[in-house]
Structures are given as structure tokens and as C-alpha cells.
GUNU-548837 format. One record per atom (N, C-alpha, C): residue number from 1; residue in one letter; z, x, y. Coordinates in steps of 0.001 Angstrom, whole numbers, plus 500000, padded with zeros to 6 digits. Layout:
REM residues N
<node><pos>NUM</pos><code>A</code><Z>Z</Z><X>X</X><Y>Y</Y></node>
...
***
This chain:
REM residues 51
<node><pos>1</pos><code>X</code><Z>204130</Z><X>913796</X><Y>047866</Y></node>
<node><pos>1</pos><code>X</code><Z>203571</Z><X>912811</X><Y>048791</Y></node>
<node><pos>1</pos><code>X</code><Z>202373</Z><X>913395</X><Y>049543</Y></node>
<node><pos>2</pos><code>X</code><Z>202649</Z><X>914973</X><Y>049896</Y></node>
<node><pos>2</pos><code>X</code><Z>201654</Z><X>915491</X><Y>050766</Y></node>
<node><pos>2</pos><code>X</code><Z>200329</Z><X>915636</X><Y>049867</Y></node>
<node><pos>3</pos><code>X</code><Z>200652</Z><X>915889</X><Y>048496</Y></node>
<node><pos>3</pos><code>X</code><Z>199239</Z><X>915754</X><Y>047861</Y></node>
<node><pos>3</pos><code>X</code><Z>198466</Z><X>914053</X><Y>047560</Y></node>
<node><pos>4</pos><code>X</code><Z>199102</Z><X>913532</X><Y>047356</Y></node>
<node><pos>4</pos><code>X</code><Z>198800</Z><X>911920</X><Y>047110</Y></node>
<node><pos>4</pos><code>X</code><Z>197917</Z><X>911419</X><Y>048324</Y></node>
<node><pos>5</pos><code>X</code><Z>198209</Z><X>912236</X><Y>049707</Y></node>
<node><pos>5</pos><code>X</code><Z>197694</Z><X>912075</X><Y>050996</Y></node>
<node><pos>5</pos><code>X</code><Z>196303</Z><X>912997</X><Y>051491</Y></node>
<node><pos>6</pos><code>X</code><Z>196322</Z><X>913707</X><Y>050566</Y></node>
<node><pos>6</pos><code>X</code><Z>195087</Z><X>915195</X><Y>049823</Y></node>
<node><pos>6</pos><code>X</code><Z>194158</Z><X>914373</X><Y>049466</Y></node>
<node><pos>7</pos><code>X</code><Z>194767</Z><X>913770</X><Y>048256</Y></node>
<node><pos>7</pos><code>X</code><Z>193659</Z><X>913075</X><Y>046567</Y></node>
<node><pos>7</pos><code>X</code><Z>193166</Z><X>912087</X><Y>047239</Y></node>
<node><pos>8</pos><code>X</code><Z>193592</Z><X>911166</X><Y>048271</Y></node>
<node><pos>8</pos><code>X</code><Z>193111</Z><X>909715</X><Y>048704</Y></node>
<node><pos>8</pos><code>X</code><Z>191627</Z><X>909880</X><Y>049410</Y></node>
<node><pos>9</pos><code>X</code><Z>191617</Z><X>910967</X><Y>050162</Y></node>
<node><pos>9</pos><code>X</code><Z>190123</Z><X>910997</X><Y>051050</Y></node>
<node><pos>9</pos><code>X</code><Z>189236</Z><X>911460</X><Y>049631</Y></node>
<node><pos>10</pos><code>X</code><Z>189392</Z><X>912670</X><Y>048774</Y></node>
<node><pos>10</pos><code>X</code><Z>188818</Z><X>913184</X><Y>047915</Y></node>
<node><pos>10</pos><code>X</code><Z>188093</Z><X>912119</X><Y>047261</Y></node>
<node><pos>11</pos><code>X</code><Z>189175</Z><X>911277</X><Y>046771</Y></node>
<node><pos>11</pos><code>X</code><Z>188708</Z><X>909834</X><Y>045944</Y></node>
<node><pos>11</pos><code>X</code><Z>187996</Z><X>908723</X><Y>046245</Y></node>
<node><pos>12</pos><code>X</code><Z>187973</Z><X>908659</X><Y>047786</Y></node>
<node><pos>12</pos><code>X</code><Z>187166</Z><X>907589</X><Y>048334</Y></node>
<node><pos>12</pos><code>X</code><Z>185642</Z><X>908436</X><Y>048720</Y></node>
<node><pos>13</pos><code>X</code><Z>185675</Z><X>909809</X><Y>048642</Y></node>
<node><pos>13</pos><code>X</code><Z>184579</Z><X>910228</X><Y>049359</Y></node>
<node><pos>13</pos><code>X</code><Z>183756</Z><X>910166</X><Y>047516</Y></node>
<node><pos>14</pos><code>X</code><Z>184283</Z><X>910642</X><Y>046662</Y></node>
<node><pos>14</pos><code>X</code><Z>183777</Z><X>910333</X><Y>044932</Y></node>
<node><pos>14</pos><code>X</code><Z>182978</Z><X>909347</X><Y>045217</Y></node>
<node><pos>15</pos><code>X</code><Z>184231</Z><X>908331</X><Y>045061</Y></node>
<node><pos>15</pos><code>X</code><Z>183756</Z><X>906910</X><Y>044793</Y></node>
<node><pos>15</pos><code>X</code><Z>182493</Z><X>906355</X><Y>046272</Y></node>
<node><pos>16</pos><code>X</code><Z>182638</Z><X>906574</X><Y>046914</Y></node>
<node><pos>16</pos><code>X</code><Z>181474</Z><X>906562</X><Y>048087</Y></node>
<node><pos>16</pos><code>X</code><Z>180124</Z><X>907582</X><Y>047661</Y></node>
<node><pos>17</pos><code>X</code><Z>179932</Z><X>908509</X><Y>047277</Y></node>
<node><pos>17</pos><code>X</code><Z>178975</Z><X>909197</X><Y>046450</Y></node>
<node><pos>17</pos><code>X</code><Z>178197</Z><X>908540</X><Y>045256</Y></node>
<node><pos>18</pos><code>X</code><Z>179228</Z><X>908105</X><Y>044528</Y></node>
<node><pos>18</pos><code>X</code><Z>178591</Z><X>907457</X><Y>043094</Y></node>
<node><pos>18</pos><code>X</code><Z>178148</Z><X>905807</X><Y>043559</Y></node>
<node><pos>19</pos><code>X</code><Z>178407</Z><X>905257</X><Y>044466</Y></node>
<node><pos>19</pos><code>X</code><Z>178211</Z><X>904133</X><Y>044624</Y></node>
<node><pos>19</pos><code>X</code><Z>177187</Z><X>903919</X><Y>045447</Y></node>
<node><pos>20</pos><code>X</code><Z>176704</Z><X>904794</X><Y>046351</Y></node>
<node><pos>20</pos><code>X</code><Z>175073</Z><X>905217</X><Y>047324</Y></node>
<node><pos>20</pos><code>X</code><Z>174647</Z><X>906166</X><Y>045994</Y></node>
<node><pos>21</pos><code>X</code><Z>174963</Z><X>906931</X><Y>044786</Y></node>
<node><pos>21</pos><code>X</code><Z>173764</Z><X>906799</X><Y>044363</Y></node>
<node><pos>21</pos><code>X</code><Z>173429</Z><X>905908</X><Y>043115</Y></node>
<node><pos>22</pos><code>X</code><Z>174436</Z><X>905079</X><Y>042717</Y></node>
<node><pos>22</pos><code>X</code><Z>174285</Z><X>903937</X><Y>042210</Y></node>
<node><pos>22</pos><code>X</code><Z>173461</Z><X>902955</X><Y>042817</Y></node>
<node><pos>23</pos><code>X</code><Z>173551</Z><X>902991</X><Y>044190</Y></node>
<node><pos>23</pos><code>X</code><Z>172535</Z><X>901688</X><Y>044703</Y></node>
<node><pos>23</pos><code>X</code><Z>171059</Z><X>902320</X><Y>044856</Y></node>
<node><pos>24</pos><code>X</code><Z>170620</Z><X>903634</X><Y>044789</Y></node>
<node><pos>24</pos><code>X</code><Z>169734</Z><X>904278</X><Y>044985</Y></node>
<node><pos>24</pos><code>X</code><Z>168808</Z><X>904505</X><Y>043477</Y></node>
<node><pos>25</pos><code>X</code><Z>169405</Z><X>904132</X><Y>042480</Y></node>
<node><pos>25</pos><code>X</code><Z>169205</Z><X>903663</X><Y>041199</Y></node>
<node><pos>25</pos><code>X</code><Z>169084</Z><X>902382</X><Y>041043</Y></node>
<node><pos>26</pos><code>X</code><Z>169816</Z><X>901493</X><Y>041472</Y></node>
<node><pos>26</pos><code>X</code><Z>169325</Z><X>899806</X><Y>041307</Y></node>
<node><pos>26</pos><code>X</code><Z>167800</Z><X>899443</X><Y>042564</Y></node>
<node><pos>27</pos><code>X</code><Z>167770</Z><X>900216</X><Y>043528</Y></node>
<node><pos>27</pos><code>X</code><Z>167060</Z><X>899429</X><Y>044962</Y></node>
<node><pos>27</pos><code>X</code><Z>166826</Z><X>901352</X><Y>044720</Y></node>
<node><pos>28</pos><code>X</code><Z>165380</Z><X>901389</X><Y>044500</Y></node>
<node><pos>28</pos><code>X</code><Z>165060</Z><X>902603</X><Y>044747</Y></node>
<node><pos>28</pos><code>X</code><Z>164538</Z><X>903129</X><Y>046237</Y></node>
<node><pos>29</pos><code>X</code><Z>164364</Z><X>904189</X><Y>047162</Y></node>
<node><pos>29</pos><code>X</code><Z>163989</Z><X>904137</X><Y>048340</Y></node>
<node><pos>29</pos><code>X</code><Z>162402</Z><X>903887</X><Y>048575</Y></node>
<node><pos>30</pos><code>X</code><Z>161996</Z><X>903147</X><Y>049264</Y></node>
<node><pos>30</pos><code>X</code><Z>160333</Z><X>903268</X><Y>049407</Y></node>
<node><pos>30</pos><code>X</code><Z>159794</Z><X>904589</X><Y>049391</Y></node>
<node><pos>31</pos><code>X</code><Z>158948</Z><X>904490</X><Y>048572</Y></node>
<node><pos>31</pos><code>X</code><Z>157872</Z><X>905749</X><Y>048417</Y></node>
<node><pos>31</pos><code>X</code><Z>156573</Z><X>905422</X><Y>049481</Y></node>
<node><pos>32</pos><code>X</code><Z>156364</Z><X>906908</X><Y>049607</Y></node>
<node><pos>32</pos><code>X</code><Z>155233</Z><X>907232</X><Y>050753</Y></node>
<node><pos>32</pos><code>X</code><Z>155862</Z><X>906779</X><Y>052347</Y></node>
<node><pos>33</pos><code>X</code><Z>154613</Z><X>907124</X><Y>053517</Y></node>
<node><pos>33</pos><code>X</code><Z>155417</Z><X>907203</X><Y>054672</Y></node>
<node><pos>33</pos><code>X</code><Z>156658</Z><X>906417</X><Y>055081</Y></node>
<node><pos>34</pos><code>X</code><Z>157397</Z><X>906512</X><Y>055888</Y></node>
<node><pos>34</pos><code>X</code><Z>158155</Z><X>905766</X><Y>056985</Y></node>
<node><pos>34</pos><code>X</code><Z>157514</Z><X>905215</X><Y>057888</Y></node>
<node><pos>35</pos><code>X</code><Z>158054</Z><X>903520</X><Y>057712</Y></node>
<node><pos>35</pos><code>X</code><Z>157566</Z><X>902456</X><Y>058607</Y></node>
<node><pos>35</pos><code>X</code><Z>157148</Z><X>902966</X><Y>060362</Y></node>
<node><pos>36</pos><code>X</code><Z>156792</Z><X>902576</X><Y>060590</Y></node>
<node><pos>36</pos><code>X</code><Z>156612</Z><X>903146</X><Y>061887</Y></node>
<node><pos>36</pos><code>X</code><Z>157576</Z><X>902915</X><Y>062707</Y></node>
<node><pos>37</pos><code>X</code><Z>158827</Z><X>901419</X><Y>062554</Y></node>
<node><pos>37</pos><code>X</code><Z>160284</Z><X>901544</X><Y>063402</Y></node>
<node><pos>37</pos><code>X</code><Z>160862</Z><X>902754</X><Y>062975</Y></node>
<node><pos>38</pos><code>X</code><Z>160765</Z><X>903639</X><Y>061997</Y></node>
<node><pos>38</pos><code>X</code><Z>161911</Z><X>904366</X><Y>061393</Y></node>
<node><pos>38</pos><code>X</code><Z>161418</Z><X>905584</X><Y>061975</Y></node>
<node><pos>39</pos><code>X</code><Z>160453</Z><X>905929</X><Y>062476</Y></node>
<node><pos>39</pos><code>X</code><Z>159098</Z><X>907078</X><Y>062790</Y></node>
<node><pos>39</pos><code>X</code><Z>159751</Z><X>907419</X><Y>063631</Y></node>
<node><pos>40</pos><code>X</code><Z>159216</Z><X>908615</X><Y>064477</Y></node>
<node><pos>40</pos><code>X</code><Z>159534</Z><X>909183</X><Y>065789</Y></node>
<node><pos>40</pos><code>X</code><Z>159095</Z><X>908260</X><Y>067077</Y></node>
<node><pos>41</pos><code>X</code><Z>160053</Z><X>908231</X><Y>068187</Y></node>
<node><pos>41</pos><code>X</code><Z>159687</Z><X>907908</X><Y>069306</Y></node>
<node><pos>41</pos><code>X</code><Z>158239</Z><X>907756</X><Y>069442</Y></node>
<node><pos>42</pos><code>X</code><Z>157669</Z><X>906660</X><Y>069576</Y></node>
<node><pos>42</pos><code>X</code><Z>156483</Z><X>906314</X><Y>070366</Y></node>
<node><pos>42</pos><code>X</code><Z>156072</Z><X>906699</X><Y>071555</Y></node>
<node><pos>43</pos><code>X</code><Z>154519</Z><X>906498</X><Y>071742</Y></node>
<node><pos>43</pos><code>X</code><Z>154001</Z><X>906739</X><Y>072763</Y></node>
<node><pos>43</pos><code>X</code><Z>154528</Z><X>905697</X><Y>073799</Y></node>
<node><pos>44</pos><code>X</code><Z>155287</Z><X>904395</X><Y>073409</Y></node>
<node><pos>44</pos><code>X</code><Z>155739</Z><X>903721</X><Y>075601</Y></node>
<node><pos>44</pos><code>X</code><Z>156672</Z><X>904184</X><Y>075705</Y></node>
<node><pos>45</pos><code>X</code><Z>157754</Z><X>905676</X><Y>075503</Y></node>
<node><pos>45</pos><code>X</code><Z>158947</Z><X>906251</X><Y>075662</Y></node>
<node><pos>45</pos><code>X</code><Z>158299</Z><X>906817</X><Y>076810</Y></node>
<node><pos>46</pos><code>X</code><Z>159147</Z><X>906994</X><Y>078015</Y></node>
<node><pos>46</pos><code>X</code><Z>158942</Z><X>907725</X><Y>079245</Y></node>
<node><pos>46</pos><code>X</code><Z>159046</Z><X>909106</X><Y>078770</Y></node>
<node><pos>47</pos><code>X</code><Z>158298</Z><X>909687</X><Y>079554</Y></node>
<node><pos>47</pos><code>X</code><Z>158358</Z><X>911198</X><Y>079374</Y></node>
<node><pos>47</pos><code>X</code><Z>159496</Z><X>911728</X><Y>080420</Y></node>
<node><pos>48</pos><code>X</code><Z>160081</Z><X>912990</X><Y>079970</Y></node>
<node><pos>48</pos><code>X</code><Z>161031</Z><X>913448</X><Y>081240</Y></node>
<node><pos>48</pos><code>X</code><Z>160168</Z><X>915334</X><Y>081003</Y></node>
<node><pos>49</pos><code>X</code><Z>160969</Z><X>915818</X><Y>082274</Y></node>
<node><pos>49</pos><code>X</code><Z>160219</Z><X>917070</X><Y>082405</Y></node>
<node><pos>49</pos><code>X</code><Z>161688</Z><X>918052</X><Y>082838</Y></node>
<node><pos>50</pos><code>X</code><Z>161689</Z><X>918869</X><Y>082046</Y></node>
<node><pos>50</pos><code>X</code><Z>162938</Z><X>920049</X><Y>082151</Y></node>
<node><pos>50</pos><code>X</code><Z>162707</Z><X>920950</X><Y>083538</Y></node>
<node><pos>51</pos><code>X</code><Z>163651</Z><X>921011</X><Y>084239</Y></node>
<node><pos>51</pos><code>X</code><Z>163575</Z><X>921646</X><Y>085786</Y></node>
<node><pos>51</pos><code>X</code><Z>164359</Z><X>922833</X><Y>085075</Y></node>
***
């Protein structure tokens, strides 16, 4: 039982692997930069200052 409770995460983390890179094969990722939402913090982010 204690292994059956082992194999279950093993098997979903597989099957979660092959299935992101199965969709990464059907819907490939955009090539060249990142949109600018996906980018780093913008310039209207407040600045803070380390004391």
C-alpha cells in the first residue's frame, strides 16, 4: 500500500511532464522578445530605498 502511495505522485508528475510538453509541441511558445505585460516591472512602479 505504502508503495502504491510512492508510484501515485511519480505518475501524475510523468504524466504532467509529457502533457506541458505535448502542448508545447501542438501551441509552440512565441519566438523573440516578451510582451511587455510579461517584461520586468515598469517605469510607474514606485521606487523604495533600503535604510
Amino acid at each position: 500500500m505504502i508503495l502504491l502511495a510512492l508510484l501515485l505522485p511519480v505518475v501524475m508528475m510523468a504524466f504532467l511532464f509529457g502533457a506541458d510538453a505535448l502542448e508545447d509541441l501542438i501551441f509552440p511558445p512565441p519566438a523573440g522578445p516578451a510582451s511587455p505585460d510579461e517584461d520586468a516591472p515598469g517605469a510607474d512602479t514606485a521606487r523604495t530605498t533600503r535604510l
